[in-house]
N, C-alpha and C positions, 0 to 999 in steps of 0.2 A: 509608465506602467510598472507594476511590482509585481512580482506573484510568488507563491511557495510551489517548488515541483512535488509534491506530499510519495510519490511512488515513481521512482524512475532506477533502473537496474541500469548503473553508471559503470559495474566491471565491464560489459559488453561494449560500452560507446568508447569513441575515439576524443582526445583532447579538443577538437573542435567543437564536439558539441556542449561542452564546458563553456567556452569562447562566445558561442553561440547564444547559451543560456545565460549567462550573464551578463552578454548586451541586451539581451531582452527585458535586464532587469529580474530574474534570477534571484531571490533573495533568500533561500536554502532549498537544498536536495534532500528528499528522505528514500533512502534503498530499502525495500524490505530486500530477504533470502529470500534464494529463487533459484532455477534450474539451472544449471548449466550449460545445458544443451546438450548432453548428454549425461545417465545416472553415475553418480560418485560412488566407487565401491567401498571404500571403508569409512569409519570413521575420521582418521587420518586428515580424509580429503575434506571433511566439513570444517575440523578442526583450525586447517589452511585456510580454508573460505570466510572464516569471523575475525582473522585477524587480518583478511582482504578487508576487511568491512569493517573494522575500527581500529586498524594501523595504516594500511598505505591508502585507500579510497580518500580519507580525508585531508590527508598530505596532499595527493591531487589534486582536487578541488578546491582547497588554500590557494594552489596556485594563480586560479583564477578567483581570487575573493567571495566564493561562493561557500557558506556551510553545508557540512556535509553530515547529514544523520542515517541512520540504518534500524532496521528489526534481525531478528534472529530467531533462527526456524529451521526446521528439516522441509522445504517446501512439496505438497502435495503429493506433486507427480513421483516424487522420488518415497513414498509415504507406506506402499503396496509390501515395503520390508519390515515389521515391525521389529522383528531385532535390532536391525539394524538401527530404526528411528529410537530406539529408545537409547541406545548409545550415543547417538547426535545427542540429543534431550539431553541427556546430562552432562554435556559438554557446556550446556550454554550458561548456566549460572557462573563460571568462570569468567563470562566475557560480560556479564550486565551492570556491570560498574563501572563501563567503558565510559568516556564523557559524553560521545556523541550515540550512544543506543536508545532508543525512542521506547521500546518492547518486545512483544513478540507477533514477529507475521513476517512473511503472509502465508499463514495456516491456512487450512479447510477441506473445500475436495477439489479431485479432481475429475474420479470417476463413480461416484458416490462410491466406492466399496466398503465391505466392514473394515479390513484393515484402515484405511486411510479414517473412517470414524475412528476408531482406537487410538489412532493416532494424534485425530485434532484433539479428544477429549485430555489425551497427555500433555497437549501445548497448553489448553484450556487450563486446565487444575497448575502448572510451571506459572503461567501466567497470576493465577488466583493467590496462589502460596508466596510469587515474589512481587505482587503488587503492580503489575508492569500493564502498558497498555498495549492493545490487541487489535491486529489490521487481519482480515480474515479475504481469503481468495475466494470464489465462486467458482464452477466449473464455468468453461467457455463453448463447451456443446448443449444440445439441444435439452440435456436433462438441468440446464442452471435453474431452472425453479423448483424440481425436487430438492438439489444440492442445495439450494440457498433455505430451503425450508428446513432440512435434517442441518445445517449448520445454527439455524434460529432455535433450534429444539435442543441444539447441545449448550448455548450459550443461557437459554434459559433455563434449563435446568438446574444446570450449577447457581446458586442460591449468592453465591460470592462475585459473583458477576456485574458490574455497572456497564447496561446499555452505554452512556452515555460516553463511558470509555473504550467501547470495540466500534470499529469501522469495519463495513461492511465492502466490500472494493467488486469493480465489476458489475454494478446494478445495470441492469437494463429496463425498459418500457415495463415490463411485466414484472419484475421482484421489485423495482423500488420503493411500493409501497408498503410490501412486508415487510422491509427492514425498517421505512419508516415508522411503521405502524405500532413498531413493536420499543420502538425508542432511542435505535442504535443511529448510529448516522451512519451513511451512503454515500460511497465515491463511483463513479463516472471512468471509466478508463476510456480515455482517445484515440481510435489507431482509425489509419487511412484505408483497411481494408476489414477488419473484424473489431466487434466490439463495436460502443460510440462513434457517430463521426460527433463533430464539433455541435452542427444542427442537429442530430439528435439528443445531445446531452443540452444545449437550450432550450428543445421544447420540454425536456425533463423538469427543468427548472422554469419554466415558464408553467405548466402544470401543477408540480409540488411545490414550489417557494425554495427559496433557500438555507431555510434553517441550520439544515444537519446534513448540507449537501456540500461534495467539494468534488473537481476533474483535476485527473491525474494524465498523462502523456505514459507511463509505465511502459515507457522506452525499452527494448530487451533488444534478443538477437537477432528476430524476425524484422518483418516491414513495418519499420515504428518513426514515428516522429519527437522528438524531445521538445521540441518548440508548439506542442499541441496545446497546451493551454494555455499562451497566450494566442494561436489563431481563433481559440472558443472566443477568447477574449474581444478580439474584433469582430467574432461572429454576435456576440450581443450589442456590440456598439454601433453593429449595422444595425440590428433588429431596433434601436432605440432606445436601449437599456441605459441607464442614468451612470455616470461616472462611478456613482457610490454603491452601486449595486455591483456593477464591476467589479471592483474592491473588492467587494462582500466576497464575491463567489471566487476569487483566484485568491486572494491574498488572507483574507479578515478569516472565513471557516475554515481554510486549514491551521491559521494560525490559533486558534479558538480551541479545537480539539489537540492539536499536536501541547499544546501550554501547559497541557492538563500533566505532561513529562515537566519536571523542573528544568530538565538539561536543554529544552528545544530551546534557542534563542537564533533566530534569524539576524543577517543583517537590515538594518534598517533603512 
């Protein structure tokens, strides 16, 4: 088995689940920016955190023969400061020439507020002006279908924008066809208690097809699993699903969408 972990937050895991994922066949990590698990007060502290994510995080993960890729972002939840996001923001054109930087995410909401729009549309237009490609957050409460619809409304608006280069992360039963619909493609997060389990992102894909679909494990600091998409993986191989469809959905569509970076190149 092969597969790309396309969203897994690797500063939070321990060496073993490196180990782990790369017996599984592991054939690169993509990190977007993300919480910390508690808010970072200055710039300072994000500054630190991109050169976590395109100096030592990859050093790491060499260690275990795994590539390691990243996004870059003031993420969400920390979004509510606009000063402050906007100091991040300009921090990051410094680090997008890094070898292994994918784009920009994981942007979006968290609690739909206006700041936090103000904010996405800042990453949106960074995004627009430096060409880069775009993984977008969803909120994870009960409002992710407003949030996912006011996230569709800012991406299309901006006229500079290619669908086919934002990913939409976090779909569940009820958004993933607005994102489909709308031309972007659609990731699936795994977690053993919120979010996908493994069976519900199969029947996603047994429903929608697989085009513009891909599952992520978006392993953090909470109750997460790194090895979640290759158990999808057995969970379609129980259900009957064909070797090559397999493929498809772990390994072939994140490789398809992440390409569209020059810099992504997986092990083979």
């Amino acid at each position: 088995m092969r597969y790309i972990e396309p969203h897994a937050h690797m500063v939070s895991r321990v060496t073993d689940d490196y180990v782990a994922m790369a017996t599984a066949g592991c054939a690169a990590i993509c990190e977007p920016a993300f919480w910390a698990g508690y808010d970072r007060s200055s710039p300072k502290g994000f500054f630190d955190y991109f050169r976590q994510l395109t100096e030592h995080e990859p050093k790491r993960a060499a260690k275990f023969s795994v590539p390691h890729f990243c996004w870059l972002c003031i993420n969400p939840k920390e979004s509510e400061d606009v000063q402050l996001a906007t100091e991040v923001i300009d921090l990051i054109p410094e680090f997008l020439n890094a070898p292994n930087v994918l784009g920009i995410g994981e942007i979006g909401l968290n609690k739909n507020s206006r700041n936090e729009l103000k904010v996405l549309e800042m990453h949106v237009d960074l995004a627009a002006r430096t060409g880069q490609l775009i993984l977008v957050h969803t909120p994870h409460l009960e409002d992710k279908f407003k949030g996912t619809r006011l996230i569709l409304d800012v991406l299309k608006n901006d006229r500079r924008i290619q669908p086919e280069r934002c990913i939409i992360d976090h779909v569940e039963e009820h958004t993933v066809d607005l994102v489909l619909d709308e031309g972007f493609w659609a990731g699936m997060t795994l977690y053993p208690e919120t979010k996908c389990t493994a069976a519900r992102a199969v029947d996603i894909l047994e429903c929608y097809g697989s085009e513009k679909l891909w599952m992520n494990s978006a392993c953090d600091w909470g109750v997460s699993v790194p090895l979640a998409v290759p158990y999808a993986a057995l969970e379609m191989r129980r259900r009957g699903h064909a070797t090559e469809a397999v493929d498809r959905a772990i390994f072939g569509n994140p490789l398809r969408f992440l390409s569209q970076c020059p810099k992504f190149k997986p092990a083979m």
